[in-house]
N, C-alpha and C positions, 0 to 999 in steps of 0.2 A: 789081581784086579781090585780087590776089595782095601791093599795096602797103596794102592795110586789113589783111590778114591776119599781115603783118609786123607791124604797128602793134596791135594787140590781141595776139599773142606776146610783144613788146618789156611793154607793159602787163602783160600778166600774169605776167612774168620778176619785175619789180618788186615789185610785189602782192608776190611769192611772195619777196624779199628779206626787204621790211616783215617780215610775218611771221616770217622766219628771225630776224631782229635781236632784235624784240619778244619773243619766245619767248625767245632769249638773255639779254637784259634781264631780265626777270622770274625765269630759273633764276637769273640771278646774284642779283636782290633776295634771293632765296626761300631761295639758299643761304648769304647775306651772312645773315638774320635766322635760319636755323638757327645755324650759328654762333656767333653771340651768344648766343642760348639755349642754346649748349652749353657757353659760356665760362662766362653765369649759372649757371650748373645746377653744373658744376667748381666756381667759387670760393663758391657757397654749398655743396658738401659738405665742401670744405676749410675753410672756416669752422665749419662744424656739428662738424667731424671736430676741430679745433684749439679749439675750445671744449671739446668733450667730453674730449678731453687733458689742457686744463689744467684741468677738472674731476678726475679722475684723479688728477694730481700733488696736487690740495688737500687728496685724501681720502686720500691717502698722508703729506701734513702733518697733518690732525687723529690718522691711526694713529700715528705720530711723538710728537704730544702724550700720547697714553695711556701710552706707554712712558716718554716722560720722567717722565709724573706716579709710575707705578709706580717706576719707577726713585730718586724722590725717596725714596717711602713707605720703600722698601725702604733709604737710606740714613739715615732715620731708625726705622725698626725697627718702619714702621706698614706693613707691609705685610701682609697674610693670611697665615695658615701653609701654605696654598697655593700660593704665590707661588714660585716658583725664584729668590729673587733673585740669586743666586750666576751663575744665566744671562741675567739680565735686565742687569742690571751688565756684564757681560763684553760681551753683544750694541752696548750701549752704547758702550763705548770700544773697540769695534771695528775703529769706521768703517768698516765692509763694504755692498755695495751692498743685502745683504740682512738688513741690523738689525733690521728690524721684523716682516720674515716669520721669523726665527729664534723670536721668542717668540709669535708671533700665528698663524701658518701653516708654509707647508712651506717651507724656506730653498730649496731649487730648483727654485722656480717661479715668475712674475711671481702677483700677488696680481688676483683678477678684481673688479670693481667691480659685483654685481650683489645685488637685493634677491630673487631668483628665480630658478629655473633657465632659465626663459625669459631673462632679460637678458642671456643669455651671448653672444647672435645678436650684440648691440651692440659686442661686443670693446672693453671698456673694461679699463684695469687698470694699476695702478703696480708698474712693474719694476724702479724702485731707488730707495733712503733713506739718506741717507747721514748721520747725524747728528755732526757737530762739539759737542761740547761744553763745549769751550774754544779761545772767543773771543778775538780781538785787543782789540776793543773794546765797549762797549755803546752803542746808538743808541736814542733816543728823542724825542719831539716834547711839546713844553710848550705850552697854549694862553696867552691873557694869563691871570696872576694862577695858574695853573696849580700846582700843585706833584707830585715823583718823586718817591719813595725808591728807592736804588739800595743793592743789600749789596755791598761791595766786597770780594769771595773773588777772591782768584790762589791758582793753582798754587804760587806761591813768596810771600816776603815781599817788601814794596814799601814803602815811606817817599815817595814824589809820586806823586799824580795829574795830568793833564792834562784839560784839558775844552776843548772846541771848541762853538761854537755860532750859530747864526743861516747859512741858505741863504738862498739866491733861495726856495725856495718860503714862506719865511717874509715875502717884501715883500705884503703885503696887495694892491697895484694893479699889474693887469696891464702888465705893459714889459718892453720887450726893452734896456734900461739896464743894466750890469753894474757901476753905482755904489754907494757905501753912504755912507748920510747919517750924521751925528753930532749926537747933542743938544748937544752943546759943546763946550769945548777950553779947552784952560791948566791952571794947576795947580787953581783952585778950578774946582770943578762943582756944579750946582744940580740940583735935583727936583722938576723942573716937575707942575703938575696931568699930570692922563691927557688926552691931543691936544692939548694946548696948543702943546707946543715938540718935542713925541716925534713926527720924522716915519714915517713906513709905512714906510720903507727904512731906520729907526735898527736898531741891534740892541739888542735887549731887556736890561735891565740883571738879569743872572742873580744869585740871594742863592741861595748854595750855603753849607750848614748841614752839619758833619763829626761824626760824632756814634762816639766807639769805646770800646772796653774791651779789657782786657787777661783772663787769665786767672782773676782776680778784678775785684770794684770795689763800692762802694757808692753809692747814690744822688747821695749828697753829694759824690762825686766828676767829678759833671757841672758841679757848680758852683765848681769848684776850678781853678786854674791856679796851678801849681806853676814855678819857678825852670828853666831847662834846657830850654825849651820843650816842656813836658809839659802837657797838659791831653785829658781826655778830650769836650770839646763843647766848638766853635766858629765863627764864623758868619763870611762876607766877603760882600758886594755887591760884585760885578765890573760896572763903571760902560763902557758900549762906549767905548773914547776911540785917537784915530792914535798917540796920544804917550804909551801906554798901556805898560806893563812886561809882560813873556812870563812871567817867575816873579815867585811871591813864596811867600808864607808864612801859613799860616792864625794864625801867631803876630802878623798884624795884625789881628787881633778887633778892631774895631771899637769893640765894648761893654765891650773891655778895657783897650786904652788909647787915648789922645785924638791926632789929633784925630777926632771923630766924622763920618767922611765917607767914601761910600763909593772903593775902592781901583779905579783905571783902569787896563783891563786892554787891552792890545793886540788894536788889529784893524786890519784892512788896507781902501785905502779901495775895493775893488773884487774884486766875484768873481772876475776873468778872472787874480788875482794867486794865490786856492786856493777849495777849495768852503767854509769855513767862514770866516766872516768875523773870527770873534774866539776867540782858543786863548790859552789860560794856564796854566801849569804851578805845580801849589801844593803847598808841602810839609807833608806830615803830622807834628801833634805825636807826639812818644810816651805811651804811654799811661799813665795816672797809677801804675799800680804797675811799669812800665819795662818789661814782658813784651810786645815788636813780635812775634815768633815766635809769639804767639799772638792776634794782632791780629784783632778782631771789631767790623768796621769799615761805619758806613752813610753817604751821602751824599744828601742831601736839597738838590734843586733845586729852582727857583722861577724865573717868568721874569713881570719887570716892565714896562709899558710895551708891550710885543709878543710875538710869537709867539716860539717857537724850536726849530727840529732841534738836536740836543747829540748827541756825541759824548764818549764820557770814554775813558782808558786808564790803566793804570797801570805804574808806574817803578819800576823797584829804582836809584837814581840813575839813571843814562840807558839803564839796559835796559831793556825792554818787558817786564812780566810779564803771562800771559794771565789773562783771568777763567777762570774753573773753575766751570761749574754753574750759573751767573749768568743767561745767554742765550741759552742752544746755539742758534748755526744749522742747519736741517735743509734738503737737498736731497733733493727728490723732483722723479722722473721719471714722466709717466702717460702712457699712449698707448690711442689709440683710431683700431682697425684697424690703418694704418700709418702714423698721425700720433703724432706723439710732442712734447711739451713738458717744458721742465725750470721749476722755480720754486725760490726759495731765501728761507728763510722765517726772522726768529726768534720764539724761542720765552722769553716771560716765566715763569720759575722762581721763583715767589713765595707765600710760607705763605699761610692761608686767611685770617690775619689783616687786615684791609681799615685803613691808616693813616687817620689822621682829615687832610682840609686846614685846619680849624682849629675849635677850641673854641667861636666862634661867628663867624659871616662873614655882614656884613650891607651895605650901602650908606647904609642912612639912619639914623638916631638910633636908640641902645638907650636903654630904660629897663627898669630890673628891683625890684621889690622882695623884699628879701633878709628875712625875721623868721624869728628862731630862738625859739622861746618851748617851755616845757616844759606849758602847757595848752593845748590846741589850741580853746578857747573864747577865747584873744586870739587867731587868727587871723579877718582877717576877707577875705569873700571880695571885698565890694565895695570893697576898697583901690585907689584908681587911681593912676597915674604919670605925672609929669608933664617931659617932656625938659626 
């Protein structure tokens, strides 16, 4: 009796382990799958929170836009008689972290981001703008066949540009390759159809168009090229090529003197050697009445064959002159709660006036009939055309 009663105690020790274990087991599952749900729950409010931020800083870059716009009006003398532009200007070339709430809000405060008094729970709000408005460089992106107007204002006077263009993000096919292809090489080069010989990793053969005046000019003076390298409008196709030259001179027009082909411009044969694969430094004619001190200067790019990021700067011989007005980059900071993001943004400074890309751009056969007649009974409407 007393060796069964052993034997059922030993049993129910056991039993009674089991269960310690299993109950163990399960707190750990139980606090293994809280935790998780609490890491979820974390990094989806720090996400929610770090979206909302960099919402924040965006709307601290469109208040940024308004003051640059104003700020234009106000240097052209369109602005309201309302307008302080006397503070609007000043806020401007500040660069103070509170640029924008100086003319829009209370300069010592962060600015709240709400459409209502209720959205304030949210704690949204850009706490610093910092606007630059003069640039090292100007950056933009050309699609194929694309074309830019660029105004070329420095701070100071300049006689070269430099232009840089074509990235990795411009290779059309995803790869991790940090090669760049060439449509060809030697001194003659050819102009293949579009995909025939133009591979996805070629860089885009950029037709950059200089277009300036001086303090006066007349019409007639775009079509003029004067002795002394003086000409007000002039045009180069920079051809991608290894054996390519880093300067030249826009006194190789093309369409002015022979021989008619476009001028190969240095690029290197791999990203891993700089980020732009093709830079060339071109020097500015003078302007046809001699007056560079008052130099009113545009640049018209075009990118053929392929895409291309460009970079331009400009040179007083080898010093750097900034743009002035041109691009301002703006840094803004937004935070929401006690997440905080920064972004850095530029800003296009360009009249309302919209450049045409061309007179007429078509792919397949024009026909037009032209009649000029002083009775509008010889025009007739069912004239047709025949390519």
């Amino acid at each position: 009796m007393k060796r069964k009663t052993q034997q059922q105690y030993q049993s129910g020790a056991v039993a009674l382990f089991v269960v310690v274990f299993a109950t163990l087991l399960m707190m750990i599952i139980t606090l293994s799958f809280v935790q998780l749900m609490i890491k979820d729950q974390q990094q989806a409010t720090a996400n929610d929170l770090s979206q909302s931020a960099y919402d924040s800083a965006q709307s601290g870059v469109e208040d940024a836009k308004r003051l640059l716009l104003l700020g234009q009006a106000c240097r052209s003398n369109a602005a309201p008689s309302s307008v302080n532009c006397s503070e609007v200007l000043s806020a401007i070339d500040s660069g103070d972290c509170n640029t924008v709430a100086t003319v829009f809000g209370d300069p010592n405060t962060e600015t709240l981001i709400q459409q209502d008094e209720a959205d304030e729970a949210l704690q949204q709000a850009y706490t610093c703008i910092i606007i630059d408005a003069q640039t090292v460089d100007y950056k933009g992106q050309l699609e194929m066949n694309q074309s830019n107007i660029i105004p070329l204002e420095g701070v100071g006077e300049f006689n070269r540009i430099q232009i840089s263009w074509f990235t990795r993000a411009d290779i059309a096919d995803a790869t991790s390759s940090l090669a760049i292809g060439f449509p060809g090489s030697g001194p003659s080069v050819s102009l293949p159809r579009v995909g025939s010989q133009w591979g996805l990793d070629n860089p885009a053969l950029l037709r950059a168009q200089f277009m300036q005046t001086g303090s006066s000019f007349t019409l007639a003076d775009f079509d003029d090229n004067q002795a002394g390298n003086t000409s007000n409008a002039n045009t180069l196709f920079l051809y991608p090529s290894e054996t390519g030259a880093s300067d030249m001179s826009f006194a190789l027009d093309a369409r002015r003197s022979s021989p008619g082909a476009p001028q190969q411009a240095d690029c290197v044969s791999s990203f891993s050697v700089r980020e732009y694969a093709c830079t060339v430094t071109l020097a500015l004619p003078n302007p046809i009445d001699g007056d560079t001190a008052n130099r009113g200067a545009y640049l018209r790019l075009g990118a053929l064959y392929n895409t291309a990021h460009y970079k331009i700067e400009l040179l007083n011989g080898s010093t750097p002159v900034l743009f002035d007005q041109v691009q301002p980059e703006v840094d803004s900071t937004g935070r929401a709660n006690d997440m905080f993001r920064r972004v850095k943004s530029r800003i296009e400074l360009k009249s309302d006036f919209t450049y045409p890309e061309a007179a007429i751009d078509l792919e397949g056969d024009l026909c037009k009939n032209f009649i000029i007649t002083a009775d509008p009974a010889d025009y007739q409407d069912s004239t047709t055309c025949t390519p």
